[in-house]
N, C-alpha and C positions, 0 to 999 in steps of 0.2 A: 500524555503526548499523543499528537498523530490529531489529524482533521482525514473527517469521514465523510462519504457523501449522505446527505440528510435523508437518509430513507429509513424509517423507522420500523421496528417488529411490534405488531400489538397482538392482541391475544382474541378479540372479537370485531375489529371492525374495519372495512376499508376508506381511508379518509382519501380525499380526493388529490388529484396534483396540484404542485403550485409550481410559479414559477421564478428561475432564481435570475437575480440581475446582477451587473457589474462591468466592468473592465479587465475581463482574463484574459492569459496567456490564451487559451483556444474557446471554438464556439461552446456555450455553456449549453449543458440539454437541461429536460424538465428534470427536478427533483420531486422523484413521489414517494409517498409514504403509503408501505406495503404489511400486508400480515402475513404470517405465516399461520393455517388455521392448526386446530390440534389434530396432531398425530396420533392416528392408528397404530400402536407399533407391537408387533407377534415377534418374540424372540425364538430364532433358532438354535438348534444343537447343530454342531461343527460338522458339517456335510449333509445337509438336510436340506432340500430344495425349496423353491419356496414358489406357488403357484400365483401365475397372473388369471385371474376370469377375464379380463379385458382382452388377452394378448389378441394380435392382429385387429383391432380394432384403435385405428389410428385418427390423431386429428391435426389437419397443419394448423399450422401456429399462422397466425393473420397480425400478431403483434409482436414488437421484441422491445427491451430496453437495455440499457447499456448496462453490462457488471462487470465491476472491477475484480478479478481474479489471479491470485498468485501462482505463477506457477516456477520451475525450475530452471538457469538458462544455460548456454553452452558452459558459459566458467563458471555456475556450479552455483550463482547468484539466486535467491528469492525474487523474484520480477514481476509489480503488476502487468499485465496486460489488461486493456478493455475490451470487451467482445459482445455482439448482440444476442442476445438470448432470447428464447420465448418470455412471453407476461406469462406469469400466474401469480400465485397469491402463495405459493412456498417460494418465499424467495430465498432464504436461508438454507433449506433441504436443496435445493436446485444449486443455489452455488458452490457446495459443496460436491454434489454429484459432478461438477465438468470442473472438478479438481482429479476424478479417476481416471487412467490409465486404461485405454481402451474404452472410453466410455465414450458419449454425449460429445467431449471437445475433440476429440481426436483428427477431425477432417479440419478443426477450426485453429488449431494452433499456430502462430508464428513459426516459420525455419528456425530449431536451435533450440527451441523449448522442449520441453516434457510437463506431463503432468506431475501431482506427487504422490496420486494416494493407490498404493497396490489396486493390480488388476482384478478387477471382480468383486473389488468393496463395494457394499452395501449402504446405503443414508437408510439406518433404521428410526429417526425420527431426532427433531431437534427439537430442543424447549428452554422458553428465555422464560429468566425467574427476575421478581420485582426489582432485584438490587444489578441489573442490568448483564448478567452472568448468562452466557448462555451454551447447555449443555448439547452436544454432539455425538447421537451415538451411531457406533458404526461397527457393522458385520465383521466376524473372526477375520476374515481377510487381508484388514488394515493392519493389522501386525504382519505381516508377510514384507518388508519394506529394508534396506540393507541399515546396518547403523550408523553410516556416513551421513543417511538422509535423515536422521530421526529428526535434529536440532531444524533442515529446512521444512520439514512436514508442518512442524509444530507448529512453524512463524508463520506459512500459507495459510494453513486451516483460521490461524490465531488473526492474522491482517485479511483476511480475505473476508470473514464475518464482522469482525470490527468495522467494517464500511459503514455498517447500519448503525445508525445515529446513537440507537439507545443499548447498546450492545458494547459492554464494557469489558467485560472478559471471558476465559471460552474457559471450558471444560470437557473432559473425555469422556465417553462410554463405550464397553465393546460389549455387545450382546446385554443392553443392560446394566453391565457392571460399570459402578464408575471407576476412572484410573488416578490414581495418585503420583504414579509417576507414568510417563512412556515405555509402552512392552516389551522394546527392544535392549535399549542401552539405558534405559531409569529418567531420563531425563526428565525433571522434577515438574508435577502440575501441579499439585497439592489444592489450594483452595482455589485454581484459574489461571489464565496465562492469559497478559494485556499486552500493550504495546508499547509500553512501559520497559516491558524485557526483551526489547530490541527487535532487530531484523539484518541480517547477513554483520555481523557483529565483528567487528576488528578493533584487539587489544594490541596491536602489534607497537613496540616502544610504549608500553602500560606497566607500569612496574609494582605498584600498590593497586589495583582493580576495586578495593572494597572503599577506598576516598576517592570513587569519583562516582561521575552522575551519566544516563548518554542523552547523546545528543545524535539526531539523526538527520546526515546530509545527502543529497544524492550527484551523483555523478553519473558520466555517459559510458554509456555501451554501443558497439555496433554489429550486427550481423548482416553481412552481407550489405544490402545500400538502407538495410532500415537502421535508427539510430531512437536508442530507446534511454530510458533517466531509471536509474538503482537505485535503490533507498540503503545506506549504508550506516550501522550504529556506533559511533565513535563513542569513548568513555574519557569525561573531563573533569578532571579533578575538582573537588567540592569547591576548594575554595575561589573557582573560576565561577561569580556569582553573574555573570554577564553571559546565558544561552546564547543570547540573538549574535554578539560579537564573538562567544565561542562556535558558533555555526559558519559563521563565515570568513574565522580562520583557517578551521576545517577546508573548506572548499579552497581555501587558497593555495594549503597546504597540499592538495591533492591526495587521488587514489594512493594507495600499495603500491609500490611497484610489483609487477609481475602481474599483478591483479587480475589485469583483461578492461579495468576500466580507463578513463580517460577525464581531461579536464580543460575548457578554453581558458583558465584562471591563469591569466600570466604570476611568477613568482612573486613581483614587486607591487602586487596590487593593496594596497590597504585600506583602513578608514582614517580618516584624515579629522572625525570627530566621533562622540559617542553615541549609536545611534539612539533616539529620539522615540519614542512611543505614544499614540491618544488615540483612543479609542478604535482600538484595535488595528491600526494602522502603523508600520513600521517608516522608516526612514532614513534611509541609507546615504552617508557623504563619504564617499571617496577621492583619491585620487587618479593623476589622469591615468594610472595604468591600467584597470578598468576599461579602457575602451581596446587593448590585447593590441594585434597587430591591424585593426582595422582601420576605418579614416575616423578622426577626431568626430567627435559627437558622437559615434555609432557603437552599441554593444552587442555583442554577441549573442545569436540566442540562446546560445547552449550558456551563456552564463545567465544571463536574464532567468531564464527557466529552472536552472539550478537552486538559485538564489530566494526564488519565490517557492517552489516545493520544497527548498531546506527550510525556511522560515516560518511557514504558515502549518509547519508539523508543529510547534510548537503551541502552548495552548496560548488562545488569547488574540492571537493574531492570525487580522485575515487578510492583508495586502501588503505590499511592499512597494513603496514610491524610491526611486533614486537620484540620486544628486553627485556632479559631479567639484570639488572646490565650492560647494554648496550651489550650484548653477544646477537649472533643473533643464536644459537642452539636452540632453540626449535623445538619438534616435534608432531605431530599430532596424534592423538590415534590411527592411522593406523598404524604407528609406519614410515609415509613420511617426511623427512624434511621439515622444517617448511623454507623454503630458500627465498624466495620469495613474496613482496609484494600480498596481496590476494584484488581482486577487485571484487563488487557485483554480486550476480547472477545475472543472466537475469533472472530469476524467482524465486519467493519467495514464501514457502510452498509448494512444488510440491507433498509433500511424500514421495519422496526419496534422503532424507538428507543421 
């Protein structure tokens, strides 16, 4: 489950940019394929300092690229944000370091976020192994963290790296040691942790949790006049063998109440047939409630935007075309036709939706 941006980890060589095409929800940037070279890494004893030769010998960064990074938000949500970063060639150790707390992100944060990973953590080096598993190790420090936050650390650390193409599931180290479970309250790592085991997870009205499967939809948030999309892990009973139509009851159905989130999904909206699939393309036929309280032909983009990052987490599929009574006029509150299958951003949450 989950669509990543194509930037891959290799182990010797840097391949060049390409570029990606399409019809998305926003402007697409380059997708490169970056390394992470091998790490030096000296293990410390618990209070032992650890010496720069470099220090005061600084260099501006002349380039950035965009990373998708998790952090924590006012209601307590997992939340990518996009942010520019310097280029190098750790992209993996870097994105992980402007996950700390007082670190590198601190002046760059959104109003309402936090970082997740204890003040003073260390990236003592990271290393992706052939079956796409990639280990994470990190200074005594990272256990310093309350036990409310263990389960959203996990999902950050675990979707934050998953961005990169070849990077399938994550692993723990602290000083070295691998973790079998998290050092606070146990929560289970055992052979890795994908995106498979959700993000901001709600069973709520779940009565049997072990027959069902998730499903991940997002809905809206807003702080202050920015308006940002949650990734939310819903759990739908096995025998509900239609993801794509259980994703977009979900959104119908909306958030929790109390949540903090929100939804342009009027209640009577439905599909009006079964959606359609080829070659990797979905196809969505509604009814007219779908167009919410707007004028006739025109959808929403907060559902437009919804609908396309629920759907394209799923594997297999990379656009979503819609239809309304199977007429394909719909228009966009820009007042663009709506002509064309829509395929994921290559960044999610940037600000400028």
């Amino acid at each position: 489950m989950g669509k990543r941006r194509t930037v891959k980890l290799a182990s010797s060589i840097l391949i060049s940019a390409i570029l990606l095409s399409g019809c998305g929800l926003f402007k697409k940037e380059q997708a490169i394929k970056e390394v992470d070279p091998p790490q030096d890494v000296s293990y410390l004893k618990e209070g032992q300092q650890v010496t720069n030769a470099t220090a005061g010998k600084e260099e501006k960064a002349t380039e950035t690229v965009k990373r998708e990074l998790y952090f924590i938000d006012k209601n307590g949500f997992v939340v990518p944000q996009t942010l520019e970063l310097p280029k190098t060639d750790a992209v993996a150790k870097q994105a992980l370091e402007y996950l700390v707390q007082g670190g590198p992100v601190t002046d760059m944060l959104p109003n309402g976020f936090r970082a997740v990973l204890p003040v003073d953590t260390r990236v003592l080096g990271v290393k992706i192994e052939q079956d796409g598993t990639i280990i994470a190790d990190f200074s005594p420090e990272f256990a310093k963290y309350k036990p409310e936050d263990e389960r959203k650390i996990l999902e950050a650390i675990t979707w934050t790296l998953t961005q990169f193409d070849n990077v399938k599931k994550v692993k723990i180290r602290i000083n070295g040691h691998d973790q079998s479970v998290m050092p606070v309250n146990g929560t289970p790592i055992q052979d890795g942790v994908s995106r498979e085991d959700g993000i901001n997870i709600d069973t709520s009205g779940v009565v049997d949790i072990t027959n069902t499967h998730p499903v991940v939809v997002y809905f809206v948030a807003q702080q202050g006049e920015q308006t940002y999309y949650v990734p939310v892990t819903r759990r739908i009973p096995n025998k509900e063998k239609d993801d794509i139509t259980a994703a977009v009851n979900e959104l119908v159905k909306g958030p929790t109440y109390g949540s903090g989130l929100v939804s342009d999904f009027q209640p009577d909206v439905q599909l009006v047939a079964k959606p359609s699939y080829e070659n990797g393309k979905v196809t969505l036929n509604f009814n007219d409630a779908i167009y919410g309280s707007n004028k006739k032909h025109v959808i929403s983009n907060h559902v437009l935007n919804a609908l396309v990052l629920s759907l394209t987490e799923q594997k297999g599929v990379e656009s979503v075309a819609i239809t309304v009574n199977g007429k394909a006029d719909l228009v966009r509150e820009d007042g663009k036709a709506l002509s064309a299958p829509v395929t994921r951003p290559e960044n999610v949450n940037t600000g400028s939706f």
